[in-house]
N, C-alpha and C positions, 0 to 999 in steps of 0.2 A: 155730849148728848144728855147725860145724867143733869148736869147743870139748866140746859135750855129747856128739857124737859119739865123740870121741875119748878120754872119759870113762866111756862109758857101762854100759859092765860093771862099774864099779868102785861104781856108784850102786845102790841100795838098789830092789827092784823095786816098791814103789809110786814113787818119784820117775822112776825111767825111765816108770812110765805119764802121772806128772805133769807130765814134760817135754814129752814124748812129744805129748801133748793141747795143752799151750800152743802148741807147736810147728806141730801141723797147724794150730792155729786162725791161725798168724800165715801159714804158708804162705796158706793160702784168702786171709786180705787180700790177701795181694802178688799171688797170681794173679787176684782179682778187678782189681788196681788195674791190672795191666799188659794184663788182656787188656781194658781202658777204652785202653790205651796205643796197644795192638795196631788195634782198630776204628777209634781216630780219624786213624791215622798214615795212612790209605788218601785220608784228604780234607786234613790239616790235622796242623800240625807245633806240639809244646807246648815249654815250658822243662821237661818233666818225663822228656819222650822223648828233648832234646836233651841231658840231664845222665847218661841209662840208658847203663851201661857194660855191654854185650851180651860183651863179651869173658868175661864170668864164665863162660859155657858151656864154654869150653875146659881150667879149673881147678879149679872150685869146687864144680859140683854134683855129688856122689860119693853111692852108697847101700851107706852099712858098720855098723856095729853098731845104728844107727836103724833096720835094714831085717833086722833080725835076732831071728826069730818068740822063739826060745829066752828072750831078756834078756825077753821081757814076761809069759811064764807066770808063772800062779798061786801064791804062795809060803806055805809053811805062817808064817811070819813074818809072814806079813801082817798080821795081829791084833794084834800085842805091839806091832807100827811103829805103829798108828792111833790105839791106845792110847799110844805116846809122842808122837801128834800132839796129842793133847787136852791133852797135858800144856805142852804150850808156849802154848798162848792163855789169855788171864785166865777160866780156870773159875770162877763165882760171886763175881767179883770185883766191887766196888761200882763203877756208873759204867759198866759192860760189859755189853754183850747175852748174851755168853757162858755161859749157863744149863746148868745139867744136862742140861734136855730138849733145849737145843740142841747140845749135845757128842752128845747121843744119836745126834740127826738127822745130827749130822756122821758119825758116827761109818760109821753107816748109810749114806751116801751113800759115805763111803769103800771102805767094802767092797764097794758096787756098782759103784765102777770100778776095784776089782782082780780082782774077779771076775770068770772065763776064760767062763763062762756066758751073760754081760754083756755085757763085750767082749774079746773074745777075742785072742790074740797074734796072728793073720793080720790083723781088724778094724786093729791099730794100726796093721802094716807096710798095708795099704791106704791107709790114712789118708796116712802119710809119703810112702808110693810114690805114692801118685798124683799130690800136689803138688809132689812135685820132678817128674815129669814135666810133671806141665801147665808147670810155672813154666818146664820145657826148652823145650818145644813154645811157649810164646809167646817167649820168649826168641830163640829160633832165625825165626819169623816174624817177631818185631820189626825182628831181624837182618838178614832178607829185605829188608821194605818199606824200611828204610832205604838199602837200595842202588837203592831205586827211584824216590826222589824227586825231583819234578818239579820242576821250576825257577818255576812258580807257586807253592808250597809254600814254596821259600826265597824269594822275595821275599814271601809272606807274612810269614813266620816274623821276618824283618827287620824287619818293619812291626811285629811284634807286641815286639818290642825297644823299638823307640823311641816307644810309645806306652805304655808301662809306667809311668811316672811320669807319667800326662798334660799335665798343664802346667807340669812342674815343670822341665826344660830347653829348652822353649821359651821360657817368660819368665826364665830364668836366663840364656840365651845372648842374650835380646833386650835385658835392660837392659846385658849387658857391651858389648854392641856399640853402645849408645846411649852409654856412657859415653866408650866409643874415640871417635867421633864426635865428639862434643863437643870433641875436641882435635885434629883429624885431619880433612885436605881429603876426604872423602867422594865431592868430585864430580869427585874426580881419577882414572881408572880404574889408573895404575898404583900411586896409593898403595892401591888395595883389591887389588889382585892383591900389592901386599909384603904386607899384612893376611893374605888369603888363604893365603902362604908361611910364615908365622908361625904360624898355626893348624895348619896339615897336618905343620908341626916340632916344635908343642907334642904333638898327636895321637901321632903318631909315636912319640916319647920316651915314650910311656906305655907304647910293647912290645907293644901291642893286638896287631900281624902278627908277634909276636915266634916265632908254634906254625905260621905254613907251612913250606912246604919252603924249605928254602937255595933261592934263584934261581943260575943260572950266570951265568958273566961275559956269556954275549950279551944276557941278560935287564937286569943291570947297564948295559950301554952303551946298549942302546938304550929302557932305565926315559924313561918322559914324565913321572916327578916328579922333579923337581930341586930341588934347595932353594940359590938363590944365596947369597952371603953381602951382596948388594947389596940383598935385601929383608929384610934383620935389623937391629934393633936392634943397635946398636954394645954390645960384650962377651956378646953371646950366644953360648954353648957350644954346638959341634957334635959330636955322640955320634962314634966312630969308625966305628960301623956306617951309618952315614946311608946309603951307598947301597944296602945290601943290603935297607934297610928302603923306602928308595923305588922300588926294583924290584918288591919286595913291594905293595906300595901299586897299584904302576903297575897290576899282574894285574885288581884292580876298578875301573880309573875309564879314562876315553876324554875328548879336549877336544874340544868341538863350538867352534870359532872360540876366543875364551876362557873361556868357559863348561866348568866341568868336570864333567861329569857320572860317575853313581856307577852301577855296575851291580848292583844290589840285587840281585837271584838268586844272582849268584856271590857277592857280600859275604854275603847271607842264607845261603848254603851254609858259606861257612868259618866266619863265625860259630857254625852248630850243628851244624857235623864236631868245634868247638873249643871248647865249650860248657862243659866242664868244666876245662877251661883258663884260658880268660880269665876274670879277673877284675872282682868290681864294678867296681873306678875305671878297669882298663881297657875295658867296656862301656860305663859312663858317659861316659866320654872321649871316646869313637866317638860316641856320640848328640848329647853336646854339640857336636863337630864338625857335624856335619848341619844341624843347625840352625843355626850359626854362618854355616858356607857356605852355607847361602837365602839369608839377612841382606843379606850380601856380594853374591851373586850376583843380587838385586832391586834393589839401587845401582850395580852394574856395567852392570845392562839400562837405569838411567835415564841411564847413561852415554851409551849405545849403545845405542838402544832395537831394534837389528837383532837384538839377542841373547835379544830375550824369547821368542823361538820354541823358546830349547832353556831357559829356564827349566822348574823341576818341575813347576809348576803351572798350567802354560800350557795345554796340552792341555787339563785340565780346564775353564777358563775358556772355549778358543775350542768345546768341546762343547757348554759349557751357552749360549754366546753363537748356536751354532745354532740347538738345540732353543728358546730364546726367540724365534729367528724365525721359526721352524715354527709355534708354539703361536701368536705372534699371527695368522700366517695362519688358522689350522683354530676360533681364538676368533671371529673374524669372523663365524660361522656360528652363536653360542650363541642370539643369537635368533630363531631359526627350533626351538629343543628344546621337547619336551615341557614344560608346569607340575612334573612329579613327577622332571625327571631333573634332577641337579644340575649347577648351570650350567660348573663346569671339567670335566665330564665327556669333552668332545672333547680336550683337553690331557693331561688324565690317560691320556687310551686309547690317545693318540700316545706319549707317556711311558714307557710298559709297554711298548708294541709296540717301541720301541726299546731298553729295558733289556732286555727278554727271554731268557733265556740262549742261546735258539734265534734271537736276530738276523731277527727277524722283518721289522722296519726298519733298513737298516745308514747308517751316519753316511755314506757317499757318497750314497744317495738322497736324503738332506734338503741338498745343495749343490747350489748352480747353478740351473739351470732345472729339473731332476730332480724338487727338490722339490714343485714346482706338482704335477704331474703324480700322484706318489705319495700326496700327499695327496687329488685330486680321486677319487682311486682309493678310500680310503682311508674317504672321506665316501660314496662311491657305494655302497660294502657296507655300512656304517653305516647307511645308509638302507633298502637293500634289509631291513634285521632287522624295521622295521614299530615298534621301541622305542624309538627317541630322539628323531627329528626327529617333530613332528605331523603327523597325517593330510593335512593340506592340502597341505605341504609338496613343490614338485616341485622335481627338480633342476634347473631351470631358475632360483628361487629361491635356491638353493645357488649355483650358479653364480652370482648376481648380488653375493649376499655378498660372495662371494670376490673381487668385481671391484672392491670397495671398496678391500680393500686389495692385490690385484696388479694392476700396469698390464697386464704383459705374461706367457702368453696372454691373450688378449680372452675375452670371457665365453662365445661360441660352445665355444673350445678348450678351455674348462674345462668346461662342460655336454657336450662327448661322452667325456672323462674320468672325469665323475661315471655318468653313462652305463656306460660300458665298466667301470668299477667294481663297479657294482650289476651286472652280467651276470657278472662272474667267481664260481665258486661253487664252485670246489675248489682255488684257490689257498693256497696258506701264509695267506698275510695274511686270505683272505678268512675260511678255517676258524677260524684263531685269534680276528679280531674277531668271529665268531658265538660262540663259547664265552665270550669276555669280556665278552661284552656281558649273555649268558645267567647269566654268575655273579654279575654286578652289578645285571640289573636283571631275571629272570626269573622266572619263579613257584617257588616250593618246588616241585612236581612238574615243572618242566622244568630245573630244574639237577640234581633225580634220576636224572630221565630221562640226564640228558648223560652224570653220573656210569656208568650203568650203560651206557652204549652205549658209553662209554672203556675200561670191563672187557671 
């Protein structure tokens, strides 16, 4: 645009309308593609937003002789130029579409878009005018949101880094370290922490933290990554910047005992403030590290198995190790359901009520003795719907279920829980498991009906 711009009185007034048109038509892509950019940055962070260099508003987008009605008026030349267009394509050449009748057609279509009648010199500057603004105005909103992102959003966005090649540096990084292994005391925990030190030196030396800020000397002294020369291979080179780089380092990671863990939001963050910066090998670098240090970090917990509480994927494990003892309790109960509802249907509705984005069941109520309780609760509105459990069914029955598999409370204290369950009828939990139950097993006019009472 800079180039044509800057050209553009000197060009011939059907190519200014020719430019002119190609131009708007690429402006509208870019402002379609960014204001896709602009909508999704509100929930979720791309590699397309984290590369967009917004700073171009402050240099780049000018309106000068593109925006200038006079260079697109109607030119008595225009006839003789359209006529020297026909001249440049193979007129009734063998092999060529290029026909008589279609130079006509050409011809004809040309003069319709030189024609001021057509489209007129205001028509162009519209055209141009309005997609450099739009393309300001999202530009400048881009610019906004991104000073507003959330720290859920960068650990997204990290996540979406190292899941970009899906198995391709998890099993890259699993057989190196099978291979180390093979030569190397594994169940020694200080040779995995020199291990450990050797990776976060390799990392390092790729530059990956090369685009933060200088760290000062206090950041320097009191850096928690250090790199000894006690856990290196003998003749290993040390950069002269080491420490500046392990102060750098130090900003995203914390050590829970030995265990070092990585703060994915702040990493997520420098990553796509630095996105057009860092390079492949040094992004790959970073992910192969990650992966590397689980590796490590899963033979240092069999070292120590005190330290698997701050492994990555511990959390998740002791979640699902709940929710499997919740669902055995609330399974206890499948026979007593209806013939037509399906039999994991109480798991499943425990399941939701816990993933629910509203926390409808939160992971402290299914611990301890809570759990009993929540559930009897739980089952008592289930019941109260009339759709899942059979007619005959009394919570007495429920409660005896359930006595099978909890010792303690006695089936008394679970029967006036299922009780006190069925009687709650505007609670969170109880409204929700009536709408879910209605979506799952209600008649086409009563999940209408729901539909239309939610409006």
């Amino acid at each position: 645009m800079d180039f044509v711009d800057s050209h553009f009185d000197a060009l011939t007034p059907i190519s200014r309308r020719m430019y002119a048109t190609g131009l708007a038509k690429e402006l509208n892509q870019l402002v379609s593609e960014l204001r896709e950019i602009d909508e999704n940055l509100e929930t979720s962070l791309d590699f397309e937003d984290a590369y967009l260099d917004t700073s171009v508003l402050g240099e780049r987008i000018k309106f000068g002789k593109l925006c200038n009605e006079s260079l697109y008026r109607e030119d008595i030349s225009n006839d003789s130029e359209i006529n020297n267009l026909v001249d440049i394509f193979p007129l009734n050449k063998e092999n060529y579409s290029f026909t008589s009748d279609n130079a006509e057609k050409f011809k004809t279509a040309m003069r319709y878009l030189c024609n001021d009648a057509n489209l007129s010199s205001r028509d162009y500057v519209y055209a141009i005018y309005n997609g450099l603004t739009s393309l300001a105005s999202l530009l400048i909103s881009i610019r906004h949101k991104k000073s507003k992102i959330k720290d859920n959003q960068y650990e997204e966005f990290w996540y979406a880094l190292l899941y970009r090649d899906d198995d391709l540096f998890p099993e890259r990084s699993f057989n190196d370290y099978e291979v180390w292994k093979e030569e190397h005391d594994y169940r020694d925990i200080q040779v995995l922490k020199d291990k450990r030190t050797q990776e976060i030196l390799k990392m390092l030396n790729s530059g990956v933290f090369n685009y933060d800020t200088m760290p000062v000397r206090r950041e320097i002294n009191n850096s928690i990554i250090t790199i000894s020369e006690d856990a290196l291979e003998e003749g290993t080179a040390l950069p002269e910047n080491l420490a500046t780089e392990c102060a750098r380092f130090s900003r995203y990671v914390t050590f829970k005992d030995d265990i070092l863990c990585i703060d994915y939001a702040k990493l997520g963050k420098y990553i796509y403030k630095h996105f057009r910066e860092i390079n492949d090998t040094q992004a790959d670098g970073l992910v192969y590290f990650e992966y590397f240090l689980m590796w490590i970090h899963n033979d240092m917990a069999e070292c120590n198995p005190k330290l698997k509480k701050y492994l990555k994927f511990y959390e998740d494990e002791e979640l699902e190790e709940i929710l499997n003892s919740a669902s055995k309790i609330i399974e206890s109960c499948k026979k007593l359901l209806k013939e037509e509802v399906p039999s994991n249907f109480l798991t499943a509705c425990l399941k939701e009520a816990f993933y629910d984005k509203n926390h409808i069941i939160n992971l402290k109520e299914l611990t301890g003795q809570s759990k009993y309780t929540v559930i009897c609760r739980m089952l008592g509105m289930i019941k109260s719907t009339g759709k899942v459990f059979r007619i005959d069914v009394t919570s007495e029955d429920i409660a005896k279920a359930l006595a099978t598999v909890i010792e303690k409370p006695k089936k008394d204290s679970l029967k006036r829980y299922i009780d006190k369950g069925a009687s709650e009828m505007k609670t969170k939990l109880s409204l929700w498991i009536s709408e879910y139950i209605t979506k799952q097993l209600g008649s086409k006019s009563e999940r209408l009906f729901m539909e239309m009472a939610k409006k």
